[in-house]
GUFI-417187 format. One line per 8 residues: number of its first residue (from 1); their letters; for each residue x, y, z of C-alpha. Coordinates in steps of 0.02 Angstrom, whole numbers, padded with zeros to 5 digits, m for minus. Example, Ala and Ser with C-alpha at 12.3 -4.5 7.8 and 13.67 -1.06 7.14 Angstrom:
% residues 2
1 = AS = 00615 m00225 00390 | 00684 m00053 00357;
//
This chain:
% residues 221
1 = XXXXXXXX = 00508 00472 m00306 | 00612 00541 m00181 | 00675 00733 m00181 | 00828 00696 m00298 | 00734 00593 m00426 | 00777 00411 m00354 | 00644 00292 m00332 | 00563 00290 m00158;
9 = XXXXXXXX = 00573 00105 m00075 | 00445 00047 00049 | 00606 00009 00158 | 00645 00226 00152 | 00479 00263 00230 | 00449 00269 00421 | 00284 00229 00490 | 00179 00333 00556;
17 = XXXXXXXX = 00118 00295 00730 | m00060 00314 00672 | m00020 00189 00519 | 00038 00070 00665 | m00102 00094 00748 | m00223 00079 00604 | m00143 m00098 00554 | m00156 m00155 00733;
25 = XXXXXXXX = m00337 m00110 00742 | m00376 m00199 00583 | m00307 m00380 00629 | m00370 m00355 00824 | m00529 m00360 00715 | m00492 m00525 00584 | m00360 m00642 00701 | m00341 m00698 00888;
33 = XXXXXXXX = m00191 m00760 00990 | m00026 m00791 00896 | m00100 m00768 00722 | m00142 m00600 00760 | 00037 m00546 00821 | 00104 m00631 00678 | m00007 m00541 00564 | 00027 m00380 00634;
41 = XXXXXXXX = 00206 m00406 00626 | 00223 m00458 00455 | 00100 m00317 00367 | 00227 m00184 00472 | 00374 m00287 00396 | 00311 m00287 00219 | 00277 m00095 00249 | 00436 m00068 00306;
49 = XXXXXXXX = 00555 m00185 00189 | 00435 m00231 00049 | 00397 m00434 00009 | 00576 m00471 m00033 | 00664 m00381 00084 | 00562 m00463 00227 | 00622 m00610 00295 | 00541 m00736 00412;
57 = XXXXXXXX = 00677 m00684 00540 | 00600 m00491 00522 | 00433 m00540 00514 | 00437 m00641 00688 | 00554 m00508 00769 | 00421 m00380 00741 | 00298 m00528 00802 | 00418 m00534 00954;
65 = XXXXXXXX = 00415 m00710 00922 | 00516 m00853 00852 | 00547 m00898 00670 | 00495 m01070 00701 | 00339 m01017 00815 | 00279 m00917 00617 | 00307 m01075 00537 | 00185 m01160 00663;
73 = XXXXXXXX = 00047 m01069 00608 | 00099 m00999 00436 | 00232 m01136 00327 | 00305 m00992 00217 | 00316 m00815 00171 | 00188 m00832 00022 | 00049 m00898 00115 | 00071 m00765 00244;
81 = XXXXXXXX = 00059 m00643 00122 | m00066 m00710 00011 | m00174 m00718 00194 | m00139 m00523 00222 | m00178 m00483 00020 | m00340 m00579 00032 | m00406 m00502 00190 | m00344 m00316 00133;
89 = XXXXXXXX = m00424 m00334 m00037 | m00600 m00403 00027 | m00585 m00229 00130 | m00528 m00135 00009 | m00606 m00197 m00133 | m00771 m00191 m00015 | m00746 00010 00004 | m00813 00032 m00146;
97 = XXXXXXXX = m00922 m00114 m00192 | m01031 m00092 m00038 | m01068 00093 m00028 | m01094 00087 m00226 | m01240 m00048 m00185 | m01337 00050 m00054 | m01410 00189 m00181 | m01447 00155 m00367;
105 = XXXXXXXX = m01415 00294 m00495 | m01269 00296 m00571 | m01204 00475 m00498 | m01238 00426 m00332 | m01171 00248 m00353 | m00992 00339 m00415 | m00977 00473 m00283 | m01024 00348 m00134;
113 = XXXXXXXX = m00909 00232 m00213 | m00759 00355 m00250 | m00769 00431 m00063 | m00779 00282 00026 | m00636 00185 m00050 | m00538 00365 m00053 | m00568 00381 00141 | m00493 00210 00150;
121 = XXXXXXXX = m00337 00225 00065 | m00319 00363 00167 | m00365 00284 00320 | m00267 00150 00322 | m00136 00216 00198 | 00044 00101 00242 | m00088 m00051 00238 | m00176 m00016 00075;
129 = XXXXXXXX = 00001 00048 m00003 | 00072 m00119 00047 | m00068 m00242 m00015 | m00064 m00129 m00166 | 00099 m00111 m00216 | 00185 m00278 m00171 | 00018 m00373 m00238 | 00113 m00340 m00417;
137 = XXXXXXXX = 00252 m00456 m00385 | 00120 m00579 m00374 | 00039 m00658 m00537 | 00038 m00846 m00486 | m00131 m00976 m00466 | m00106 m00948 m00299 | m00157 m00757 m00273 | m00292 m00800 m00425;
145 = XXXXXXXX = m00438 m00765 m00282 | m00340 m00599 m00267 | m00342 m00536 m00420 | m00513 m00613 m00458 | m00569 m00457 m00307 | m00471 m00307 m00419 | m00540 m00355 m00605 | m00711 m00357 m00478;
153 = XXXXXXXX = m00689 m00182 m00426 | m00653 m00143 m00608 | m00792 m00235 m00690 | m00893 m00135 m00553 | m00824 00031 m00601 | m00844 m00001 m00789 | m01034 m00051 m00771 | m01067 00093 m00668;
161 = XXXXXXXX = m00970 00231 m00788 | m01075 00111 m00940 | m01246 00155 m00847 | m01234 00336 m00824 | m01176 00366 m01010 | m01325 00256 m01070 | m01429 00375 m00963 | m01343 00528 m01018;
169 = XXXXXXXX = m01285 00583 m00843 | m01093 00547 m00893 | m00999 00630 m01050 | m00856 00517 m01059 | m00747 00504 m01226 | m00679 00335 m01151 | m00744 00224 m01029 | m00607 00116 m01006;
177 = XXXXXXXX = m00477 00256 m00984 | m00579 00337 m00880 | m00623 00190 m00771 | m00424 00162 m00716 | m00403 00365 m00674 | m00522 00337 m00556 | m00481 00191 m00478 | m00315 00247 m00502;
185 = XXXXXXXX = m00301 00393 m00425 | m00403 00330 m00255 | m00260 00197 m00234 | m00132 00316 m00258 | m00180 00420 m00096 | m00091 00292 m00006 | 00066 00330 m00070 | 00083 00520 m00010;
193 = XXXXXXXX = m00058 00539 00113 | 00008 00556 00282 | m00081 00566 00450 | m00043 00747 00498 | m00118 00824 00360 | m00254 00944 00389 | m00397 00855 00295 | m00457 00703 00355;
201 = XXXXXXXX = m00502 00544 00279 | m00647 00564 00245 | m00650 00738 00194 | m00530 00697 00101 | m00647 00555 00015 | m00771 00670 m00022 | m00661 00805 m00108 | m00600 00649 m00218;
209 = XXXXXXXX = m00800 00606 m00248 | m00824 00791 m00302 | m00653 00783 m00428 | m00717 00604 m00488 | m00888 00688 m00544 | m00814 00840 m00619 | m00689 00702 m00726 | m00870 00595 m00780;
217 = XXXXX = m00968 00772 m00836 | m01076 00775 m00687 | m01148 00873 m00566 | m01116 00813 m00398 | m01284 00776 m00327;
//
């Protein structure tokens, strides 16, 4: 919400130069050549204007290329952004998953899990609000493989939060509640984190890892 109560539109927020940055480093890493440009210039333009208010003409100006060069290599607006929603969930979605694997109680598994996908929501903030955020307008076959990576994360959450009341190292009243705060609250640090603040991603991750174990009954390892 904005200062006078209206709702805040992706379209009223400027990007940071080290959000810019951030999304440029992540495609230089996934896409070559035109595709990469393109990609580039249409997760700015969905940052910027949100999925509707980004047309094909916006997406290829901040491409600095042609409408009809877009269409060579993606036919529409959907599959563009069904290509960037993919890719950012894997990563995202990965964040968690990943670190969660490497160790194997269920304390560690939350707080490794918590501060990693905290540090990247943080990280890469206008990205992960974007895939986030516009992924809701979204509920067709065709993002299916998309939300198929979220109720993943979930299901991961859930088992760990299950384990570590069966083993009496979590006091939680509700599992399921307690599963969304979590997740929620990570995904929400894209929304008002900002690049100038004085704690850094990752310190930032970890003070979110702490909070998560306080909310579970447990002492941070």
């Amino acid at each position: 919400m904005s200062t006078d109560g209206t709702p805040t539109t992706n379209a009223s927020l400027e990007l940071e130069p080290q959000a810019v940055d951030a999304i440029e480093r992540y495609w230089a890493d996934r896409a070559t050549g035109p595709s990469r440009k393109i990609l580039i210039g249409a997760t700015l333009a969905f940052a910027e204007l949100g999925y509707h208010g980004a047309s094909t003409r916006a997406i290829a100006a901040r491409a600095d290329m042609s409408p009809a060069a877009v269409y060579i290599h993606f036919t529409s607006k959907v599959e563009l952004f069904h290509h960037i929603a993919l890719e950012g969930h894997k990563t995202s979605t990965g964040a968690f998953n990943e670190p969660a694997e490497l160790v194997a109680d269920p304390a560690s598994k939350l707080r490794m899990g918590v501060a990693s996908f905290a540090t990247f929501n943080a990280e890469m903030n206008t990205f992960s609000r974007t895939i986030e955020y516009e992924m809701r307008l979204h509920h067709d076959q065709r993002f299916a493989d998309v939300w198929r990576l979220r109720r993943g994360v979930e299901d991961h959450m859930r088992r760990i939060l299950q384990a570590g009341v069966d083993e009496g190292v979590f006091r939680i009243a509700d599992i399921e509640w307690m599963k969304i705060l979590l997740l929620s609250n990570c995904i929400d640090i894209a929304r008002w984190y900002r690049h100038e603040s004085p704690h850094t991603p990752m310190a930032l991750g970890f003070r979110y890892a702490d909070l998560a174990m306080s909310l579970v009954g447990a002492v941070a390892p």
